[in-house]
VOGU-3710 file (C-alpha; in Angstrom, 3 decimals, decimal comma):
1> xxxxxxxxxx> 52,241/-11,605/-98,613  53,081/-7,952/-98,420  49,981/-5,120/-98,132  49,649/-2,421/-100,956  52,061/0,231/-100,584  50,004/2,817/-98,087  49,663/6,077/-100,834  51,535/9,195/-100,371  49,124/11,782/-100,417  46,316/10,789/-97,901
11> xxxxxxxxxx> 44,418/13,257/-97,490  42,669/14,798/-94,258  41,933/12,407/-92,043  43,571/9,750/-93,784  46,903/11,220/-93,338  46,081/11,526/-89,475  45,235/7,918/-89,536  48,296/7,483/-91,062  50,140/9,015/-89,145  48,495/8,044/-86,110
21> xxxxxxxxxx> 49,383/3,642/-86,936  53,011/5,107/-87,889  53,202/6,156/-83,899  51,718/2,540/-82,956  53,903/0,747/-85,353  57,420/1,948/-84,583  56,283/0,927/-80,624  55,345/-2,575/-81,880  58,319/-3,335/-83,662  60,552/-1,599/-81,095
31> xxxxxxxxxx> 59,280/-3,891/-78,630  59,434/-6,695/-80,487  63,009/-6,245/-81,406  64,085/-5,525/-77,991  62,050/-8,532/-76,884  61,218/-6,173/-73,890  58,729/-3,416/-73,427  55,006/-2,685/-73,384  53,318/-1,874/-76,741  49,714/-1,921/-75,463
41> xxxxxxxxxx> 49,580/1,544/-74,048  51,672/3,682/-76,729  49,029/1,580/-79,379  45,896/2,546/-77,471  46,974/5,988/-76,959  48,497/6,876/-79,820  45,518/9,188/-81,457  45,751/10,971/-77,625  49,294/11,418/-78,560  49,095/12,673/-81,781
51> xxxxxxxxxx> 46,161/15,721/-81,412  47,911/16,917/-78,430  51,272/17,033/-79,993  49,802/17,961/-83,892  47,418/20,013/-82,685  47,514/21,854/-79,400  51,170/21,543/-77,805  53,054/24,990/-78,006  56,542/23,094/-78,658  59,144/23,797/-80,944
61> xxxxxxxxxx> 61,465/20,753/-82,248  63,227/23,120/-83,456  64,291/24,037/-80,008  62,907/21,239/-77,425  64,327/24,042/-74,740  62,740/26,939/-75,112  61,781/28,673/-71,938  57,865/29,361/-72,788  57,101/25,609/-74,215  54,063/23,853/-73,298
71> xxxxxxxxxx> 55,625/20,741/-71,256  54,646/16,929/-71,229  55,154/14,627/-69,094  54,841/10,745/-69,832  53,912/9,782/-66,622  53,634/5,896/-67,506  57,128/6,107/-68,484  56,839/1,951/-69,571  54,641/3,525/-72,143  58,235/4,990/-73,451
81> xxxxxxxxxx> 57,460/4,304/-77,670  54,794/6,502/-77,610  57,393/9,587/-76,919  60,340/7,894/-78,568  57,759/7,956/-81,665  57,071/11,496/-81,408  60,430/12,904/-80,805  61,277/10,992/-84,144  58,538/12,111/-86,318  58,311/15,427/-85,560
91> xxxxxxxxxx> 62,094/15,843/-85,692  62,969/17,140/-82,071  66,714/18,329/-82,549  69,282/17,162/-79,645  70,556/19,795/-76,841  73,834/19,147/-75,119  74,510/19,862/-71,711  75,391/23,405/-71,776  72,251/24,196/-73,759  73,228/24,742/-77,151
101> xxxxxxxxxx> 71,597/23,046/-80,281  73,074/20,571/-82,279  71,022/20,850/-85,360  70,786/17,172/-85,355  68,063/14,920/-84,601  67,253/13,689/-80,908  66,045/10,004/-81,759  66,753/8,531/-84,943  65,063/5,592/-86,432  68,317/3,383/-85,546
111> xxxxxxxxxx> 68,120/4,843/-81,572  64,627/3,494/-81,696  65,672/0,030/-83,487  67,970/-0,111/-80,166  64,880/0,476/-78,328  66,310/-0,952/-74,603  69,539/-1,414/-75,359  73,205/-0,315/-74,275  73,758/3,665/-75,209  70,484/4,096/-77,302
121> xxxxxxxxxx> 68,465/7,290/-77,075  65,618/4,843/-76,169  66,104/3,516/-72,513  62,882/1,406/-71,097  61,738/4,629/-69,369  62,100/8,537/-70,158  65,144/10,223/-68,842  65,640/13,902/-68,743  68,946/14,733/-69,570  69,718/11,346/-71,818
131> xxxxxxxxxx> 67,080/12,381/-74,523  66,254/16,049/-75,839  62,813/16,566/-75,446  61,998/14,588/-72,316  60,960/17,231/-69,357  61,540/14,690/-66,632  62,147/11,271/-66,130  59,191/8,673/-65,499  58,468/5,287/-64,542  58,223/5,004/-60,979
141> xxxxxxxxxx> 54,124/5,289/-61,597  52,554/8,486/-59,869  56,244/10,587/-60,356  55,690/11,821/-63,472  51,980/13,747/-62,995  52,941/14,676/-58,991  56,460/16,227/-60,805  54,350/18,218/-63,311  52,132/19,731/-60,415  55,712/21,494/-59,581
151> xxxxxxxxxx> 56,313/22,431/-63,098  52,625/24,360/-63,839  53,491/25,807/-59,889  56,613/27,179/-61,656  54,626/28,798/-64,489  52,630/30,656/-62,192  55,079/31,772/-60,086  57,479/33,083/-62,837  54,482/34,701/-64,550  53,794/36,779/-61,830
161> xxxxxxxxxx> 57,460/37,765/-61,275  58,686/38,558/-64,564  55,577/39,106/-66,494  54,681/42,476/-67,364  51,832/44,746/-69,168  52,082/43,576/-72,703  54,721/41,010/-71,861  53,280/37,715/-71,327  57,101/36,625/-71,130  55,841/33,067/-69,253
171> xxxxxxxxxx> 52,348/31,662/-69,923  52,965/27,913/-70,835  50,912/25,122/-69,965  51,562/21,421/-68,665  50,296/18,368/-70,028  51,021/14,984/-68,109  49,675/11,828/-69,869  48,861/8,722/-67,210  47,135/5,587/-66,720  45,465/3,760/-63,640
181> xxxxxxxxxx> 49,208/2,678/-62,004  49,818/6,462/-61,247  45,985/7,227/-60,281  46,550/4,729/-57,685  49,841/5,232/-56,183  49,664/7,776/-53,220  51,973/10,529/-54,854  48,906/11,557/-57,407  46,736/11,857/-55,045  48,830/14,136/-52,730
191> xxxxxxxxxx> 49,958/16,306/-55,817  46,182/16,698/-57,000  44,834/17,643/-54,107  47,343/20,542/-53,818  46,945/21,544/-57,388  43,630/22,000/-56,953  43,969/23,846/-53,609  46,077/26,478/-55,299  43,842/26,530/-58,532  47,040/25,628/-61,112
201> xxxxxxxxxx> 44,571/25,555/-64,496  47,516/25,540/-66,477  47,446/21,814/-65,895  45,803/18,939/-67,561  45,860/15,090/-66,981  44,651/12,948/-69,136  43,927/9,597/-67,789  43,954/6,713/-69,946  41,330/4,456/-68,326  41,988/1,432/-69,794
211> xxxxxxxxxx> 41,514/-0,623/-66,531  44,314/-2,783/-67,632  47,915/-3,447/-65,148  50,355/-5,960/-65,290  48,398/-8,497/-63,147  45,183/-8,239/-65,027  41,438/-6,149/-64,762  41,927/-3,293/-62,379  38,743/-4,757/-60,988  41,021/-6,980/-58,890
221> xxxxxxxxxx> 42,164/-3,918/-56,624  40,455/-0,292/-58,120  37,408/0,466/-58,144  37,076/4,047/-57,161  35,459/7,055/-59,021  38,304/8,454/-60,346  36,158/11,753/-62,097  34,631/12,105/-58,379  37,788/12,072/-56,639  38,640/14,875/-58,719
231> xxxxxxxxxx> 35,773/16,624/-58,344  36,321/16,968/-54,749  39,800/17,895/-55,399  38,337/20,784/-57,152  39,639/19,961/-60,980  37,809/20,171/-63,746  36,434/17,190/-65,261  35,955/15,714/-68,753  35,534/12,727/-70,773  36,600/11,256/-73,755
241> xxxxxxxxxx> 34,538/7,831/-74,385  36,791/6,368/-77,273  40,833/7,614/-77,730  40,010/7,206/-80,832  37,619/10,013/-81,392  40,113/12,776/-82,258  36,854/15,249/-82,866  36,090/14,738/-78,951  40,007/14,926/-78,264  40,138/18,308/-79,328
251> xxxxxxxxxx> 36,773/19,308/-77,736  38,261/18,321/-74,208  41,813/20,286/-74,882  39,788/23,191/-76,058  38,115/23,060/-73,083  40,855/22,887/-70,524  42,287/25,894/-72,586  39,422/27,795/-71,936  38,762/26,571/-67,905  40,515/29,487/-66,135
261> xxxxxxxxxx> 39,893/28,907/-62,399  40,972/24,872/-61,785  43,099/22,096/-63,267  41,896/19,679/-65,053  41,431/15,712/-65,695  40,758/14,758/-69,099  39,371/10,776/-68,662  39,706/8,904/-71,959  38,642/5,476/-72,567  40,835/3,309/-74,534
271> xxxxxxxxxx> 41,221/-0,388/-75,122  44,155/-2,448/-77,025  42,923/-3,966/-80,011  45,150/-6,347/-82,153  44,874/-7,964/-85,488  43,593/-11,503/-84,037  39,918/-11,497/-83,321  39,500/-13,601/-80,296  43,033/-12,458/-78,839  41,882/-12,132/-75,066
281> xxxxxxxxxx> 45,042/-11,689/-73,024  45,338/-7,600/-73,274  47,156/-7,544/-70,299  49,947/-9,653/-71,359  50,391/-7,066/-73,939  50,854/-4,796/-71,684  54,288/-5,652/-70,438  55,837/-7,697/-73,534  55,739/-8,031/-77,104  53,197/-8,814/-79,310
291> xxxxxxxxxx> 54,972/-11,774/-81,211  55,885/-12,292/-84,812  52,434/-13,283/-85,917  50,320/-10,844/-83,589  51,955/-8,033/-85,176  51,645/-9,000/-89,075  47,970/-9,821/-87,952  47,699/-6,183/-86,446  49,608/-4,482/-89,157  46,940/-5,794/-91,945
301> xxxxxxxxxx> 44,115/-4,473/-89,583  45,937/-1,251/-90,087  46,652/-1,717/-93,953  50,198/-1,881/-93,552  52,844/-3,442/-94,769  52,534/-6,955/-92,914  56,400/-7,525/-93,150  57,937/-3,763/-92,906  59,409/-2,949/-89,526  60,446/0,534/-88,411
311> xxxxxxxxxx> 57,882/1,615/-91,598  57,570/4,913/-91,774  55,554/6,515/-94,645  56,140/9,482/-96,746  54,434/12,322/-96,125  54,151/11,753/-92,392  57,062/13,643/-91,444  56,056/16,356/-93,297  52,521/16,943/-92,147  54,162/17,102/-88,568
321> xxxxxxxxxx> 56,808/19,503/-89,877  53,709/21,750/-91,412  51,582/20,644/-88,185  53,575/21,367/-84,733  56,487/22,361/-86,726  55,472/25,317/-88,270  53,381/26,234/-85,086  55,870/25,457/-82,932  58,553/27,883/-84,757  56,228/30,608/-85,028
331> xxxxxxxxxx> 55,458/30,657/-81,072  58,955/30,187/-80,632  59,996/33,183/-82,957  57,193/35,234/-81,786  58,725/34,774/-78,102  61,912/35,215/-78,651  61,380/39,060/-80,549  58,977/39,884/-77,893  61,544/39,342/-75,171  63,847/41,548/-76,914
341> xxxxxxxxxx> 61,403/44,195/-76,184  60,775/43,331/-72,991  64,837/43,576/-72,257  64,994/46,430/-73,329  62,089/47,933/-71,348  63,490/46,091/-68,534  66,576/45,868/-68,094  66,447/44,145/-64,491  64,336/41,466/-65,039  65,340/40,057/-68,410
351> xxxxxxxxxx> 68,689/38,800/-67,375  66,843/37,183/-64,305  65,338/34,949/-67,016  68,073/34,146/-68,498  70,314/33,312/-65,627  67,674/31,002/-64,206  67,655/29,375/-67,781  71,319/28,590/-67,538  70,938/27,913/-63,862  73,575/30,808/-63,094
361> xxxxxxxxxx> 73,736/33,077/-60,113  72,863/36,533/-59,756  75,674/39,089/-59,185  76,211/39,270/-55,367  73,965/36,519/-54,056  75,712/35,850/-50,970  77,066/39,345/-50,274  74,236/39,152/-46,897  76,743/36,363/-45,699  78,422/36,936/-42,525
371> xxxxxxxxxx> 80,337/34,619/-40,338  78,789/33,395/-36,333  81,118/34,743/-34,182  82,222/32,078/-31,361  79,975/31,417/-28,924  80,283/28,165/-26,251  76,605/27,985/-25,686  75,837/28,445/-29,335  73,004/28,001/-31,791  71,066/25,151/-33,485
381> xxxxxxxxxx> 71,943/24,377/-37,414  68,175/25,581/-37,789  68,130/28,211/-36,510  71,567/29,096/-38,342  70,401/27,721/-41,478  67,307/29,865/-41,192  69,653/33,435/-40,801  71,668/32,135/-43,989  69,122/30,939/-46,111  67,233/34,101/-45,545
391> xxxxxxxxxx> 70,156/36,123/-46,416  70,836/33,992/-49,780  67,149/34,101/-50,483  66,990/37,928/-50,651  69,293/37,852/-53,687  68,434/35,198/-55,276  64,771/35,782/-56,326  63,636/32,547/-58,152  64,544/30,284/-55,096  61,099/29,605/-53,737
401> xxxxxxxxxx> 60,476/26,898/-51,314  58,714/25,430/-48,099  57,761/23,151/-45,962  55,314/19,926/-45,136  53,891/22,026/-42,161  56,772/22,370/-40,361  58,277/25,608/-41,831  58,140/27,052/-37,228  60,037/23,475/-36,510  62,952/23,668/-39,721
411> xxxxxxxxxx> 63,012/27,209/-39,645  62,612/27,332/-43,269  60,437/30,469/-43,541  61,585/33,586/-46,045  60,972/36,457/-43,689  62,606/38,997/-45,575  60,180/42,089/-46,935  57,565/40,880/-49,922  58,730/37,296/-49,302  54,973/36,217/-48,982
421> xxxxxxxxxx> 52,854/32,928/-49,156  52,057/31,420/-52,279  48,748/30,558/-52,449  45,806/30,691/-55,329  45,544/34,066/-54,449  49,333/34,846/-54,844  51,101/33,413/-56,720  54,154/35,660/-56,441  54,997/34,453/-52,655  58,259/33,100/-52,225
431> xxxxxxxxxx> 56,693/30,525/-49,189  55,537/27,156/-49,999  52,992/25,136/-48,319  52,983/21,982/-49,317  50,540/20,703/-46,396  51,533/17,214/-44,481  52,122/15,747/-48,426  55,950/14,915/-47,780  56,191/12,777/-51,302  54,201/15,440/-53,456
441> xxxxxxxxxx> 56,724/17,913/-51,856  59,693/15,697/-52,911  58,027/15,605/-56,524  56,756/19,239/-57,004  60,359/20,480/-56,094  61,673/18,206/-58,971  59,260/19,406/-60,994  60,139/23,543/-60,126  63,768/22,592/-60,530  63,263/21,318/-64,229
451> xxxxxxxxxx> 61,614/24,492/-64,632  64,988/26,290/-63,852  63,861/27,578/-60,004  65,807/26,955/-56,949  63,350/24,964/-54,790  64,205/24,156/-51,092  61,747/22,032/-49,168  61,979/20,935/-45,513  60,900/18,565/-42,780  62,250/16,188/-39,753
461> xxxxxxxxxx> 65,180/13,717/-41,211  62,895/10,995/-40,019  60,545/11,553/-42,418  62,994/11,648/-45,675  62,043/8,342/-46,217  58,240/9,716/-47,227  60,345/12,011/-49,701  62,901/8,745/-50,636  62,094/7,847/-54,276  61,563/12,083/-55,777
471> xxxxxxxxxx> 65,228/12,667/-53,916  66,127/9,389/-56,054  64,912/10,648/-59,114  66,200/13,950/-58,440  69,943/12,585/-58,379  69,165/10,008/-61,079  68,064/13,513/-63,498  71,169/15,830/-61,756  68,940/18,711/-60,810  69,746/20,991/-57,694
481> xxxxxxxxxx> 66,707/20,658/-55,579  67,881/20,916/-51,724  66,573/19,358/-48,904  66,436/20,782/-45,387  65,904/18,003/-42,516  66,076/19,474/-38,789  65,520/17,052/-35,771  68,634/14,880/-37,035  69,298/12,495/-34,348  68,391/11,193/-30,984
491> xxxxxxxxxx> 68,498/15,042/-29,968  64,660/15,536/-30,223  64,791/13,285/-26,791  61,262/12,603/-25,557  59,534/12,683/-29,413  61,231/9,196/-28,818  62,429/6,305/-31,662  59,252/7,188/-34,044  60,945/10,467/-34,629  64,801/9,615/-34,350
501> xxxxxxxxxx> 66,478/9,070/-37,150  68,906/6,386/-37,146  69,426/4,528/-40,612  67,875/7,720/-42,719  71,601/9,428/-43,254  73,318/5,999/-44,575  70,354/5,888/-46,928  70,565/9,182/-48,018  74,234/8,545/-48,401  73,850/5,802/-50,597
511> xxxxxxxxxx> 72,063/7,285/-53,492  74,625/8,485/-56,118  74,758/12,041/-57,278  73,406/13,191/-54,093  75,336/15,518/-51,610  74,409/15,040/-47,876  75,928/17,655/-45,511  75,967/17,401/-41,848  77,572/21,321/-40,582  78,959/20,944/-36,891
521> xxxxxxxxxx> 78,349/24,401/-36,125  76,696/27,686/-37,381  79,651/28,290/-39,469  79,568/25,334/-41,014  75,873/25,491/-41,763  76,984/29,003/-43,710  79,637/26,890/-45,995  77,459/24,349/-46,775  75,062/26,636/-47,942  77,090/28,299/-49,490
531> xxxxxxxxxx> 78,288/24,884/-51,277  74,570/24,024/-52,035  73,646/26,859/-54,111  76,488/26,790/-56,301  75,611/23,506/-57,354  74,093/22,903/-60,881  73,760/19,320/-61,502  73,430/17,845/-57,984  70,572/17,422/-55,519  71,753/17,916/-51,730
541> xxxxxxxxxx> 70,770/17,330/-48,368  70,895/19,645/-46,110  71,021/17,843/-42,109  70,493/20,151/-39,199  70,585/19,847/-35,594  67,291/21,067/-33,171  69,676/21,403/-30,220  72,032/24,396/-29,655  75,662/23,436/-30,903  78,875/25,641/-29,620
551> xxxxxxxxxx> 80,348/28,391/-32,235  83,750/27,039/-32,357  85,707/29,574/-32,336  87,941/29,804/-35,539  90,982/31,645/-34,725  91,797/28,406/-32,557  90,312/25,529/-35,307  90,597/25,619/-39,098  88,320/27,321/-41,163  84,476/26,128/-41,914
561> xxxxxxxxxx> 86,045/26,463/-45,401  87,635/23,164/-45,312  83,421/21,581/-45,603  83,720/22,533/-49,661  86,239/19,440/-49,543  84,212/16,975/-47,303  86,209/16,212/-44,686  89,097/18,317/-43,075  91,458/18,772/-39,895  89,810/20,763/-37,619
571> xxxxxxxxxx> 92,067/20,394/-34,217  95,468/18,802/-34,984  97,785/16,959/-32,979  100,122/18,888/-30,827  103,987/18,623/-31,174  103,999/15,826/-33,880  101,881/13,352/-35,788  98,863/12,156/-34,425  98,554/9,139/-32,360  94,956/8,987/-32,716
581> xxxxxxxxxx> 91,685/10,114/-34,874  88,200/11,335/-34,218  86,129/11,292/-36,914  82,472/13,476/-36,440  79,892/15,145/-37,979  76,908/17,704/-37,068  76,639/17,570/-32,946  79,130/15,319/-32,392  81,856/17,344/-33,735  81,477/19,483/-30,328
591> xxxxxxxxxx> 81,706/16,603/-28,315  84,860/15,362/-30,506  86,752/18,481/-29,737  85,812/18,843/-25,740  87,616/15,230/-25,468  90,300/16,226/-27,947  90,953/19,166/-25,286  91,006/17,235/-22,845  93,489/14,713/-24,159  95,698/17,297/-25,404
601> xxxxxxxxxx> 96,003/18,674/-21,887  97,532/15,264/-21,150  100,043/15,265/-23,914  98,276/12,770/-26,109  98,398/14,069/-29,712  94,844/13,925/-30,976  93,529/15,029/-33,980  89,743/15,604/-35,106  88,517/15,634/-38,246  85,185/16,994/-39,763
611> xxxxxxxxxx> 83,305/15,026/-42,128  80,394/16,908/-43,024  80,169/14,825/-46,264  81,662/11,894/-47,151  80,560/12,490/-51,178  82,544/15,463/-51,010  85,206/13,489/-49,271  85,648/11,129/-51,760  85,631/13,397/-54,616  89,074/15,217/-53,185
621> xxxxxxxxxx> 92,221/13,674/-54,209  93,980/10,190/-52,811  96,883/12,999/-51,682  94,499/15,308/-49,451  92,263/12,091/-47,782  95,945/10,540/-46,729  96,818/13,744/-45,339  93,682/14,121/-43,120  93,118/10,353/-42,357  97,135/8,935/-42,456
631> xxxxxxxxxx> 97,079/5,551/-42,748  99,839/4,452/-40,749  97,305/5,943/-37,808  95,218/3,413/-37,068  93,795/4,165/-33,829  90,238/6,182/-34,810  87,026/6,882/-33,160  83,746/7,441/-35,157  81,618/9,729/-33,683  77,844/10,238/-35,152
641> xxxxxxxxxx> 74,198/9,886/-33,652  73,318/7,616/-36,427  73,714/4,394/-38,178  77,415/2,854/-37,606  76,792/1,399/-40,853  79,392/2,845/-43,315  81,945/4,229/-40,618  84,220/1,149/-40,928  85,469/2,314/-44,316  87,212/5,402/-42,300
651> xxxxxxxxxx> 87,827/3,740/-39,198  89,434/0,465/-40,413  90,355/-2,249/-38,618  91,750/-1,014/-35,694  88,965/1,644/-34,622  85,642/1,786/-33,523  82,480/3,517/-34,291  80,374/5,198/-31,558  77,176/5,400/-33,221  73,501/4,000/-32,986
661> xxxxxxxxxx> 73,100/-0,119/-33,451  69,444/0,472/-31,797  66,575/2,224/-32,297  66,205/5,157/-30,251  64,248/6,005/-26,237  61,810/8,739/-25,094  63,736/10,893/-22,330  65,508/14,115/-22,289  68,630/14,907/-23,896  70,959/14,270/-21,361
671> xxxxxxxxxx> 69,497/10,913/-20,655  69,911/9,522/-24,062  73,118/10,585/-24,601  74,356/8,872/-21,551  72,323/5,567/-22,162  73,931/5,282/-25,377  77,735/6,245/-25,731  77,483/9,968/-26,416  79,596/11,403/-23,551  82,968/13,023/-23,202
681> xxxxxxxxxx> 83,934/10,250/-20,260  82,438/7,462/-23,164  84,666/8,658/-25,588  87,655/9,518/-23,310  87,400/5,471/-21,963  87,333/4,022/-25,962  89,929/6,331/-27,021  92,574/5,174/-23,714  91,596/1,388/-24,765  92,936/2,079/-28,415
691> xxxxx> 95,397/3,994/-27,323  96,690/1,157/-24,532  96,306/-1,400/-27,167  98,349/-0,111/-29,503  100,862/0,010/-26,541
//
């Protein structure tokens, strides 16, 4: 039996009702369609969902990029149907990828009937870039609010660097919505604490606390204080006892608008009711669909249609187009004439804005860029790195970044003149400190680099793997956030095998969309600089030695120019084709040419190649690899302080890799170097066994 047709014209709260069980009932039958998905969370919070988004959220749908938007984040990205719902009903028009509008919708009612499913607008989780509207993508619990802790940092810091008297050009706020997954995993709690060490009140959480996971009562594993916690963080603390008190709702967003000195945590208690009365499993709910029978029950609690799927009402797009719509386009309008004014008062700053908005350059941002002239004794790729990204830094004013306390060891500080710290004090410092939180780092840099900035953040390559799933979701989004690891090998010496990396480049070479680099020398480190900050759509790792690496000298090798391709011929053969390879990277591309001298002095034709990045590499043409790796030469020596895992693919067959197959030692340099492989006699005794073999 079909319900009554729900009326047309409900008024006041009835039409919020309405349109509040139009949000749960698109993520119930969604779910159910797909056979996949969790319906309990975008059910419970729904009426959360809808008075932030009806009545508070400074967005436009209109124009879902818009530079002075309020953001939200879904942090419990599995909670996907509640923002599939709203990017639906209020009409949130797509963007393509060169930021123009396309006038048509973002999600349409079929994109949510493939809820899941091949090519819809409606994966499982959120993903920025796939879906208009979506400020980052979510689902790896705890991302999602420690990425937003980088996007209200980004607010601050552009408001006091473009703002002006009369100009409020950037003065958005940043909702993230989560649950007790991301309150427990160690990213939040790292991200909080720092938000509310630097005072960020332009943020707001709001927890929903409804002590539910996949395996059952949170009781089982979480019991702490949650507001407490917070407390101590320093946030601002409030409560909502039922989600669905939209009267209280609006009390607690009032009140974060008004709190002007913290962040703060809105806790809302909310439980998942369905239509049966003694239904008892909730947190089955959670994670799959209702059923056939649940639902019709649920839908006649509601006064729907039992038997209607993907129902939604008249009137309810409307009273969000005359809700956030209309308040949305008269923000948006509002901004957009007021930064006319502002260009024209100044002319400097304005294009600033929208440069960063189009992630373009400024006019002469590497005109400070000057080459190492050659030097045996040399200099370390940090300290190099530090000269260069100093002298990019100066003119290019949004990129702002740090380190996890280790800005003296990665040489990562902006010393330049009114560089400064950023701290709650000032926010207009171009210095970052991120404290020993190396996964809130990896997050808040995400979360400045959806807000258009150029973040860098540092540490020791050892401890990438702390930063291992943000630089994951960085790739997975295509945002240029770079990373700056020092210490890269069994150089630091007596810091021993707790702080020498060995698999951490293979790993960072296996995530797609990401660029590692590994310079060999100074000159190198100002080419793949200058590589990195060109880049628009990629993440990339920067990988830096400690020790002091010659300055080849380039009148006698190629040109550092040849990194922009990967992989290039450095020192060729003499008087014909090569009878054998070395392969290298960072360090070991010193130690490749010292034997390749020494060879060539006894008429062996040798040939070494830098591979500073094999992505790179394998982006050039099938023509250009041939030429610097022939394959008819199959004698070749892999040379890296690393992993040999991966090497085989350029060695073949008939080479070898001299590389790491252990875990590090505690001793000098020198010491380790000899114990495992890493001298020119080493290399000189593999490369007369390949040589007298092919013989």
């Amino acid at each position: 039996m079909v319900a009554t047709p729900i009326p047309i014209a409900s008024p006041g709260k009835q039409k919020d009702e309405l349109c509040v069980n139009t949000i749960r009932t698109l993520a119930m039958d969604a779910v159910q369609q797909a056979n996949s998905g969790h319906p309990g969370t975008p059910m419970g919070m729904a009426p959360v969902m809808y008075c932030l988004w009806q009545e508070f959220l400074r967005f436009d749908p209109e124009d879902p990029i818009w530079p002075n938007r309020d953001r939200f984040v879904l942090s419990f990205g599995h909670a996907s149907m509640l923002l599939y719902s709203m990017l639906h009903l209020c009409g949130v028009k797509a963007v393509d990828a060169d930021y123009e509008r396309l006038g048509q919708p973002c999600v349409t009612l079929d994109d949510i009937k493939k809820f899941r499913q091949l090519d819809s607008k409606c994966p499982g989780h959120p993903e920025y870039r796939w879906t208009s509207g979506i400020e980052t993508t979510t689902g790896p619990l705890g991302q999602g609010v420690a990425t937003s802790v980088g996007m209200a940092l980004a607010e601050r810091w552009m408001a006091e660097h473009f703002n002006r008297p009369g100009f409020e050009i950037f003065d958005y706020n940043v909702y993230a919505m989560c649950g007790d997954g991301c309150m427990m995993e160690g990213v939040s709690g790292e991200a909080a604490s720092l938000a509310g060490h630097l005072k960020l009140s332009n943020l707001c959480w709001i927890y929903d606390n409804n002590k539910i996971t996949i395996e059952g009562h949170t009781d089982w594993a979480f019991s702490e204080d949650v507001a407490t916690r917070f407390l101590a963080y320093g946030w601002n603390v409030t409560r909502v006892g039922d989600a669905n008190d939209r009267e209280m709702l609006a009390r607690a967003f009032r009140t974060f608008l008004r709190t002007e000195d913290r962040p703060t945590l809105i806790i809302v208690d909310s439980h998942i009711a369905y239509g049966a009365p003694n239904k008892q499993d909730t947190s089955a709910a959670h994670g799959e669909p209702l059923g056939d029978e649940e639902i019709r029950l649920t839908k006649r609690n509601y006064g729907w249609p039992e038997d209607a799927q993907f129902f939604v009402p008249e009137g309810v797009k409307e009273h969000f187009r005359d809700g956030i719509g209309k308040r949305g386009k008269e923000l948006r309008e509002g901004w957009q004439q007021t930064f006319q004014k502002y260009a024209n008062q100044n002319p400097e700053l304005a294009p600033q804005v929208e440069k960063m908005q189009r992630r373009e350059l400024p006019d002469g941002w590497d005109r400070d860029l000057h080459e190492f002239p050659a030097d045996a004794k040399g200099v370390a790729g940090r300290d190099a790195s530090a000269k260069v990204l100093n002298a990019i830094a100066r003119n290019l004013p949004w990129m702002v970044g740090g380190s996890a306390d280790l800005a003296p060891s990665t040489k990562t500080r902006l010393t330049f003149d009114g560089a400064g710290d950023f701290t709650a004090k000032n926010y207009h410092g171009r210095n970052l400190h991120f404290g020993i939180r190396e996964h809130a780092m990896g997050s808040i840099l995400n979360g400045m680099a959806l807000s258009k900035m150029r973040p860098f953040g540092s540490g020791f390559l050892i401890f990438s793997d702390y930063l291992r799933p943000a630089i994951r979701l960085a790739a997975l989004m295509e945002i240029p956030v770079t990373y700056i690891f020092t210490h890269d090998s069994i150089g630091v010496g007596e810091d021993g095998p707790t702080h020498q990396p060995i698999e951490q480049l293979i790993s960072l070479r296996s995530i797609p969309n990401l660029i590692t680099l590994r310079p060999g020398d100074a000159n190198e480190v100002i080419e793949a600089w200058r590589l990195i900050v060109q880049l628009r759509h990629n993440p990339a790792v920067l990988v830096l030695s400690r020790q002091a690496l010659p300055t080849l000298d380039r009148r006698r090798y190629a040109p550092a120019s040849g990194l922009a391709k990967g992989g290039y011929i450095l020192a060729d053969a003499v008087g014909g084709k090569p009878e054998i390879l070395f392969l290298a990277t960072g360090s070991e591309v010193g130690l490749a040419i010292e034997v390749y001298e020494k060879l060539t002095a006894e008429g062996v034709r040798a040939r070494v190649v830098s591979m500073p990045s094999w992505e790179l590499f394998e982006a050039q043409p099938r023509e250009y690899r041939d030429t610097v790796l022939p394959p008819e030469v199959a004698a070749r020596i892999s040379i890296e302080q690393g992993s040999t895992m991966g090497w085989a693919y350029y060695h073949g067959s008939g080479g070898r890799a001299i590389g790491m197959r252990t875990f590090g030692a505690s001793a000098p340099l020198k010491e380790l170097q000899k114990k495992f492989g890493f001298t020119p006699d080493s290399l000189l005794g593999a490369a007369r066994e390949l040589l007298s073999a092919k013989h």
